[in-house]
C-alpha positions as CSV (number, residue, x, y, z in Angstrom):
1,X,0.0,0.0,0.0
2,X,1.2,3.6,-1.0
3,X,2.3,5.8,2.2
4,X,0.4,8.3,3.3
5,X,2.6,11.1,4.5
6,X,1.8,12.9,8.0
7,X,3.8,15.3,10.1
8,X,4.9,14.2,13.4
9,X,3.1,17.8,14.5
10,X,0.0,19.0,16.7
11,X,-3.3,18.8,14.2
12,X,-3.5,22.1,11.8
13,X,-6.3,24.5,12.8
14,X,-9.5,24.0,11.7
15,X,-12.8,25.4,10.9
16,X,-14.6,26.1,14.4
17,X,-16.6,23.8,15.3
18,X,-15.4,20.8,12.3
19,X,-13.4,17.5,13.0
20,X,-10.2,17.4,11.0
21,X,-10.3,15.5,7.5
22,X,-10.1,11.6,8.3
23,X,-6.5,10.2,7.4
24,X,-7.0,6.5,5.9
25,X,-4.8,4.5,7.7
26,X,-2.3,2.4,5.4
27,X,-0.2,-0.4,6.8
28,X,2.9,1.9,6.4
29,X,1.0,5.0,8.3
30,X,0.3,2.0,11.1
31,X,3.5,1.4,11.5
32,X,4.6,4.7,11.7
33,X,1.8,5.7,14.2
34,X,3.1,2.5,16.5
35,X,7.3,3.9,16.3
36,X,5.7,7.2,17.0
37,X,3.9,5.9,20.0
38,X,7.1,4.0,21.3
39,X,8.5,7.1,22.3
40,X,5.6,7.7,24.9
41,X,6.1,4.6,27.1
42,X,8.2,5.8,30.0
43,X,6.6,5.9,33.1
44,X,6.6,9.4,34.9
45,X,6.6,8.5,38.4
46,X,5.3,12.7,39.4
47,X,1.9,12.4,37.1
48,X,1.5,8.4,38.1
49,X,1.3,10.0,41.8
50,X,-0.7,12.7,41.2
51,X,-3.4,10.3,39.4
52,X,-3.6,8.7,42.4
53,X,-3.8,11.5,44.7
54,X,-6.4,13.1,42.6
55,X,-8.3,9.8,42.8
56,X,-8.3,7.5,45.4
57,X,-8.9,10.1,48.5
58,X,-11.6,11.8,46.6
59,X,-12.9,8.1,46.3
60,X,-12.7,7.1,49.4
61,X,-14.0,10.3,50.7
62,X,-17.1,9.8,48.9
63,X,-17.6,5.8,49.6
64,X,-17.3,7.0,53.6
65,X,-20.4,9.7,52.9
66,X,-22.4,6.8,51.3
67,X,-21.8,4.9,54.4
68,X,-23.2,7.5,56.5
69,X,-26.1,8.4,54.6
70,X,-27.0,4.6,53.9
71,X,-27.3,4.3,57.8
72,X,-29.3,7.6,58.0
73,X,-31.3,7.4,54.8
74,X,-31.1,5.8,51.2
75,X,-31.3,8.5,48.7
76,X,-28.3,11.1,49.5
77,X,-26.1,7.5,48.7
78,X,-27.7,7.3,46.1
79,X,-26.9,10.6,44.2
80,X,-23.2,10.2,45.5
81,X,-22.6,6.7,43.6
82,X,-22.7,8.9,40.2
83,X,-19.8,10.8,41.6
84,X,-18.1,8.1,43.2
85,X,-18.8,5.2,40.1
86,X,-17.0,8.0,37.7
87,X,-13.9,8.1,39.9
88,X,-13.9,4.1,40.2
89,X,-14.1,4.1,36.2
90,X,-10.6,6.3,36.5
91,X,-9.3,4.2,39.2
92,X,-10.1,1.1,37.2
93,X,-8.5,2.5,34.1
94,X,-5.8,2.7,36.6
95,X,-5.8,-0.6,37.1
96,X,-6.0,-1.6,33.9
97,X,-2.4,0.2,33.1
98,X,-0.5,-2.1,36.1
99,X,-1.7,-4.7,34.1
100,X,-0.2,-3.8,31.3
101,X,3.2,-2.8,33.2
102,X,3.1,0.7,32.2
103,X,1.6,3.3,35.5
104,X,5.3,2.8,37.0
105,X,8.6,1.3,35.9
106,X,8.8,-1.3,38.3
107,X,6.7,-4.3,37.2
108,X,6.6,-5.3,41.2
109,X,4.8,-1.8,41.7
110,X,2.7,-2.0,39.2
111,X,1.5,-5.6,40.4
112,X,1.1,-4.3,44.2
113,X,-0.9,-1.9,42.9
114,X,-3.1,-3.1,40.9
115,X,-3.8,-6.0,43.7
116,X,-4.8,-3.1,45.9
117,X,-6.8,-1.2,43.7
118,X,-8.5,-4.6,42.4
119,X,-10.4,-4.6,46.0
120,X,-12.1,-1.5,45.2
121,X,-12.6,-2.3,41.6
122,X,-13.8,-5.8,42.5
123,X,-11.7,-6.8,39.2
124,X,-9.6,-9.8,40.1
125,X,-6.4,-8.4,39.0
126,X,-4.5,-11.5,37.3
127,X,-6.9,-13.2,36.2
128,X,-8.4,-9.7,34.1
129,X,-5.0,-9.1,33.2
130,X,-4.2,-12.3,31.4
131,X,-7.8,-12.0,29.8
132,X,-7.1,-8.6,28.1
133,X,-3.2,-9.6,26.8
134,X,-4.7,-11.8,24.7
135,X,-8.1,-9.3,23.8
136,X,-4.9,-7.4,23.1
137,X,-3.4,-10.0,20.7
138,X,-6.8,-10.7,19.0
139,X,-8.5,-7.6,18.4
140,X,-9.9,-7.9,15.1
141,X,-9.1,-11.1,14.4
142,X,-12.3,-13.1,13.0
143,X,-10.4,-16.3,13.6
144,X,-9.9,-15.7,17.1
145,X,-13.2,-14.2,19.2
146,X,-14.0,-14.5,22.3
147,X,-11.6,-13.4,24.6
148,X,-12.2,-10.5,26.4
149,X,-14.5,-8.8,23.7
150,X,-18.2,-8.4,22.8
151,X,-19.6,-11.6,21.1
152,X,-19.7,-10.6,17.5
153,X,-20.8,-12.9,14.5
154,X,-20.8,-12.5,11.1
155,X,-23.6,-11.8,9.1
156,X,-23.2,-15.6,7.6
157,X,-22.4,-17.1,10.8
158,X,-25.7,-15.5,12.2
159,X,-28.1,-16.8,9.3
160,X,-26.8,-20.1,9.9
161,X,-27.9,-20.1,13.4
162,X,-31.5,-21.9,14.5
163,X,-33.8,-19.5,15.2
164,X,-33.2,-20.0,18.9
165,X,-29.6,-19.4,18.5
166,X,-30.7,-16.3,16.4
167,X,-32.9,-14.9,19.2
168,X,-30.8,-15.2,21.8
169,X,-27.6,-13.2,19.8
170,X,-30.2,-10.6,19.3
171,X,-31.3,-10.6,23.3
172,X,-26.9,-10.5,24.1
173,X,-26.3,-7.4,21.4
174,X,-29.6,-5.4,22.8
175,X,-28.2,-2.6,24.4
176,X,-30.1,-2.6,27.4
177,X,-28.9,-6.4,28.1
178,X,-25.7,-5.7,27.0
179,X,-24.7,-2.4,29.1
180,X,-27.5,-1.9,31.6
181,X,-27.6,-5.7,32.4
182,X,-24.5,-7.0,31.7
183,X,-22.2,-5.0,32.9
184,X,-22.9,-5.0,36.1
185,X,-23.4,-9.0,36.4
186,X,-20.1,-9.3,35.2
187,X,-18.6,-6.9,38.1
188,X,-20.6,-8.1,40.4
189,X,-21.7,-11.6,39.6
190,X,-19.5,-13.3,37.0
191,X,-16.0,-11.8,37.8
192,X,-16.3,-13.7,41.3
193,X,-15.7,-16.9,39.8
194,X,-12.7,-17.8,37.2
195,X,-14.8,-18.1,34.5
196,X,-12.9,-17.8,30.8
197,X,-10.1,-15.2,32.2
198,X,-6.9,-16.8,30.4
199,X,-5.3,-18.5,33.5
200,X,-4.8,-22.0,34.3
201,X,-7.4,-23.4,36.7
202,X,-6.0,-23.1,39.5
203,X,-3.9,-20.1,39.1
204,X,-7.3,-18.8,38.2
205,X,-9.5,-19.8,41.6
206,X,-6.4,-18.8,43.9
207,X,-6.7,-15.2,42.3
208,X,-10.5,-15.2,42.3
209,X,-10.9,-16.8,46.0
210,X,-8.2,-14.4,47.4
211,X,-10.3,-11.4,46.1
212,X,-13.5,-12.3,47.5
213,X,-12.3,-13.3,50.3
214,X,-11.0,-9.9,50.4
215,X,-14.0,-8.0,49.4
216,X,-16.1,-10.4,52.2
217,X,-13.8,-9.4,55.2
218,X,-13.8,-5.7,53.7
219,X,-18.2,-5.6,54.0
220,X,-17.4,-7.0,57.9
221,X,-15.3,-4.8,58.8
222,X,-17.0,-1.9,57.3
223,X,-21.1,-3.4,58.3
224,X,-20.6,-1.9,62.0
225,X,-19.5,1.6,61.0
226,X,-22.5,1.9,58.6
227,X,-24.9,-0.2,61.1
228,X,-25.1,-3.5,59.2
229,X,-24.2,-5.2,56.2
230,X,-26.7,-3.6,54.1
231,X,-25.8,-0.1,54.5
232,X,-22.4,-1.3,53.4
233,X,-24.3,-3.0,50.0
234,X,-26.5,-0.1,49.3
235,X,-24.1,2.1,49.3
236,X,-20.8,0.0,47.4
237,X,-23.3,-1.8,44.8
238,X,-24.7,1.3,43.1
239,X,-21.2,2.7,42.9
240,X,-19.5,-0.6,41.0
241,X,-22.9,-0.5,38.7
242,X,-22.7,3.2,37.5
243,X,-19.0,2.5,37.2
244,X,-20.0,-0.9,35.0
245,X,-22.3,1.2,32.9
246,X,-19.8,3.6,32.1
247,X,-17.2,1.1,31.7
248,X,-19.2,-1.5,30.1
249,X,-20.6,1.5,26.8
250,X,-16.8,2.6,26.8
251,X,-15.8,-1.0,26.3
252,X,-18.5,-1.3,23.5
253,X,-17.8,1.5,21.5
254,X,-13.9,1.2,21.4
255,X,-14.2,-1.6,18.7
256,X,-18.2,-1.7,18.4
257,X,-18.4,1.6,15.5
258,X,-18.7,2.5,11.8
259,X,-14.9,2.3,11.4
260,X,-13.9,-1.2,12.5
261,X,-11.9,-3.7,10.7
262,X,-12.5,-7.1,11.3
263,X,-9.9,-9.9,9.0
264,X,-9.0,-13.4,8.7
265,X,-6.5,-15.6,8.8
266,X,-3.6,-14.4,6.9
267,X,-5.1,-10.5,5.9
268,X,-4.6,-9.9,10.2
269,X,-2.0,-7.6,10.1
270,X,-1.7,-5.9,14.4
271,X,-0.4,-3.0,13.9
272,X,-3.2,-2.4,11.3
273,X,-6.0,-4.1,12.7
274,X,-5.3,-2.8,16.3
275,X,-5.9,1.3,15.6
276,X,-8.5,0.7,12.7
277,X,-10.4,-1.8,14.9
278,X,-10.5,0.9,18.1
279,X,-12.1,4.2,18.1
280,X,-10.5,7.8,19.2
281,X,-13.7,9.2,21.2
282,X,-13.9,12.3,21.2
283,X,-15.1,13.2,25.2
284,X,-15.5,16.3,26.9
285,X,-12.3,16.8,29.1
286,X,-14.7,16.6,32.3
287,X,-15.3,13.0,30.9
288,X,-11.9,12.5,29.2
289,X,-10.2,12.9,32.9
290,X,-13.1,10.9,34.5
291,X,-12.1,7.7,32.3
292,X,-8.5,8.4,32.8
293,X,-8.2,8.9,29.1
294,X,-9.3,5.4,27.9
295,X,-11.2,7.3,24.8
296,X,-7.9,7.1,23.3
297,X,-8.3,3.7,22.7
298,X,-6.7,3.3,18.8
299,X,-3.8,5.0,20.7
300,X,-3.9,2.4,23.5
301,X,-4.0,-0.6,21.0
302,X,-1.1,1.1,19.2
303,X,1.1,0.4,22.1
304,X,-0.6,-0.6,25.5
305,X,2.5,0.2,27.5
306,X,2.0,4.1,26.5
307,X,0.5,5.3,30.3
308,X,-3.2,6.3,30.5
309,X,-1.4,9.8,31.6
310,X,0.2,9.9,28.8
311,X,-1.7,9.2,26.0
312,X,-3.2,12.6,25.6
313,X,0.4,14.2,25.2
314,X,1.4,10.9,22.4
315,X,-1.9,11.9,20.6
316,X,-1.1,15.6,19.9
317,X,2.5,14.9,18.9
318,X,1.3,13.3,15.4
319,X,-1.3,14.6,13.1
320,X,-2.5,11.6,12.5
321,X,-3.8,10.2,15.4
322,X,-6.1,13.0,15.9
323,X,-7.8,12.1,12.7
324,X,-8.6,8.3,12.8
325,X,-11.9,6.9,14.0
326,X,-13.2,9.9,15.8
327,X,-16.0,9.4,17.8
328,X,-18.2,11.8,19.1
329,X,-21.2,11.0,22.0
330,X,-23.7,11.5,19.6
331,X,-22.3,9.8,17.1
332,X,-21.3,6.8,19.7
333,X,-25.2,6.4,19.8
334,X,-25.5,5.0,16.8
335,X,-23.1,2.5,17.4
336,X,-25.6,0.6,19.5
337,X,-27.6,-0.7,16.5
338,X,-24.5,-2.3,15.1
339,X,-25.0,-6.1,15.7
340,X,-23.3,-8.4,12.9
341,X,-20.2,-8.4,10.2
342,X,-20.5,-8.2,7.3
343,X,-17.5,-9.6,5.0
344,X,-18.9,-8.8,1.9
345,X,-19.1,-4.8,2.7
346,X,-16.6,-5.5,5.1
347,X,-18.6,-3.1,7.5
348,X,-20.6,-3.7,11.0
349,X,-24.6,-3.6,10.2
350,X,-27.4,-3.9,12.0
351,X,-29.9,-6.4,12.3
352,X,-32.0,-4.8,9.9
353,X,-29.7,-4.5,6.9
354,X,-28.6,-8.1,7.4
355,X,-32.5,-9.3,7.2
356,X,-32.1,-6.9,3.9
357,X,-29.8,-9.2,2.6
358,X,-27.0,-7.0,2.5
359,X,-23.7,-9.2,0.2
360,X,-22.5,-11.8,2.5
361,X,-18.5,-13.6,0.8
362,X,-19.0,-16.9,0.9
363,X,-15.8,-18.1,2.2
């Protein structure tokens, strides 16, 4: 493929108010974009700190104001998990870059860490991070779903299922069981046993167990501050499910939108699939700061060990990257009719333009 040239500089100015001119991305520009982004990795130790201290006591703040009000009345708790499930989204994206060895430059802190910060998460924190290397290693890759993504089928795939099978794809990609539903069963339900997160068996139960054993002795000892276990519950279970909704639509529209690439077998290139399969969106810096950044996700799959902290600053040193799969809220809503793959138009479609019959390869 021909090279599309792109200065390593901030994006030009632009009209107010208009997104810069999309840059196809080429297999040479990809691997441009990921030297680029190797530049970005080292850890700065100051802004890892800061993040934290910007974080965790406003987190903890709030949590101990929940468990007030729950034992004086419901509904002040209440209005505080919106607060408090936005800064557990940062702290989990937090999370998230121990995993991938890249908040701080020792691998033993980054593993301390993320252990710690997995109790307020309730993220078992080797287990989730085996799980996403290999989401990492797959992303786009039709021959190798499942890990750590959003079930997606092609548009063949799904014709071929009974009409059972067919119903019960269309009740998982529903929105409303996808994010509102499922998201917070995972957190709160499914992540409590080692169920398809990459590690052996047992490696897997040890890491689970020792978590919610964790979280178990953490509701005792907080249930007589708060006058009882359910204080504790009502006001820690709203929290982790406005932080799962969050999360969980984040995690949907990062490879779930108009611009994804999907390939096979031998056409699976990384460094192409991995930006052209993610989205950049495009959040209000309120939000952008809240998810700790994370709507730089073609950035992210560029090079995961680029910090969270740092991704902002890697974006705005190449022209490029500002202009690839952006994604704007309202734009991100129409992401949520997107339901199959298509290989013929190479495109994500909804249910409705697959019952259309759009072109379907045959393989």
């Amino acid at each position: 493929m021909g090279q599309l040239s792109a200065p390593s500089s901030p994006p030009a100015p632009t009209v107010a108010g208009a997104a810069p001119a999309a840059v196809p991305l080429t297999a040479t520009l990809a691997r441009e974009l990921a030297r680029h982004c190797r530049a970005y990795r080292e850890p700065m130790t100051r802004k890892a700190i800061g993040q934290l201290a910007t974080t965790v006591p406003p987190f903890l703040l709030l949590v101990g104001l929940m468990l007030w009000a729950a034992a004086e009345a419901w509904w002040p708790g209440l209005l505080l998990a919106l607060p408090a499930g936005g800064l557990l989204v940062r702290l989990f994206t937090i999370q998230h870059d121990c995993g991938h060895g890249s908040y701080f430059r020792s691998r033993a802190a980054n593993d301390r860490l993320g252990r710690a910060l997995s109790l307020l998460t309730a993220t078992p924190y080797d287990s989730w991070k085996r799980a996403h290397a290999l989401h990492h290693a797959t992303t786009g890759d039709l021959d190798r779903r499942g890990v750590g993504d959003v079930r997606t089928l092609t548009v063949r795939e799904y014709r071929a299922l009974p009409w059972a099978g067919r119903l019960w794809y269309r009740l998982y990609r529903n929105p409303v069981a996808l994010v509102l539903v499922g998201s917070p069963l995972n957190f709160l339900v499914l992540q409590r046993l080692p169920n398809g997160m990459g590690l052996p068996w047992r490696a897997a139960w040890r890491d689970v167990a020792a978590l919610d054993a964790a979280l178990a002795l953490a509701v005792a000892a907080l249930a007589p501050l708060a006058g009882g276990v359910a204080p504790v519950l009502l006001a820690l279970v709203p929290t982790v499910c406005v932080a799962a909704w969050v999360g969980g639509w984040l995690f949907y529209v990062q490879h779930q939108h108009g611009d994804a690439v999907w390939e096979r077998g031998g056409d699976w290139d990384f460094h192409r699939v991995a930006p052209s399969g993610s989205s950049y969106y495009v959040l209000p810096r309120a939000l952008q700061w809240l998810t700790g950044n994370v709507g730089l996700h073609h950035v992210h799959h560029l090079d995961s060990r680029v910090p969270n902290y740092r991704l902002q600053e890697c974006l705005e040193g190449h022209d490029a990257l500002g202009r690839i799969n952006r994604l704007t809220l309202l734009g991100s809503l129409r992401c949520a009719r997107l339901a199959l793959w298509d290989e013929g138009s190479r495109r994500l479609v909804t249910f409705a333009e697959a019952c259309r019959g759009a072109p379907v390869r045959q393989s």
